[in-house]
C-alpha positions, -999 to 999 in steps of 0.1 A, spaced: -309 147 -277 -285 149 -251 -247 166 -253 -230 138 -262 -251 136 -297 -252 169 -302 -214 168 -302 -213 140 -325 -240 158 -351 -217 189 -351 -186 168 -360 -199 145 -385 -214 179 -404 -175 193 -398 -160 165 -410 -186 169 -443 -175 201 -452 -140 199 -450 -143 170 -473 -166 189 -494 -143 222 -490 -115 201 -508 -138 186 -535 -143 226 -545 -108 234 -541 -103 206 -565 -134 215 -584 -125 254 -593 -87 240 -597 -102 221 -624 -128 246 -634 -97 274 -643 -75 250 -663 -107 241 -688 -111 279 -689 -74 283 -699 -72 253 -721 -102 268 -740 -127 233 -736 -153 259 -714 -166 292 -728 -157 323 -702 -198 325 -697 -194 293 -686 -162 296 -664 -179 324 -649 -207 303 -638 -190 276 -622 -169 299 -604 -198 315 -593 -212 285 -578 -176 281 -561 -178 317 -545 -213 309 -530 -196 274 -516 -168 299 -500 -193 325 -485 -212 293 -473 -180 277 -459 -179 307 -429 -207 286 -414 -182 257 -405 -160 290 -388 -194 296 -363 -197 258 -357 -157 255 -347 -165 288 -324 -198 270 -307 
């Protein structure tokens, strides 16, 4: 694999996880009015947002590829 690809693997993986970023953003937006509206239990609010939290701790990964 020479530079060139390697540049083009980093930014197509970028480019997924901004677009995935938003889909969460979206997701615990989403995730908080159901909560508030009453349709999810808290247990169940507390869960998703859980899996949210691990998106945003996983999200520091796209930080270290901008800084490579």
């Amino acid at each position: 694999m020479d530079r060139g690809d390697a540049d083009s693997v980093i930014e197509s993986t970028l480019s997924r996880l901004d677009v995935t970023k938003t889909y969460a953003e979206s997701f615990r937006h989403d995730v908080a009015k159901a909560f508030q509206s009453g349709a999810i239990s808290e247990k169940q609010y507390q869960r998703m947002n859980g899996y949210i939290e691990n998106f945003w701790v996983r999200s520091l990964y796209t930080r270290m590829f901008l800084s490579v």
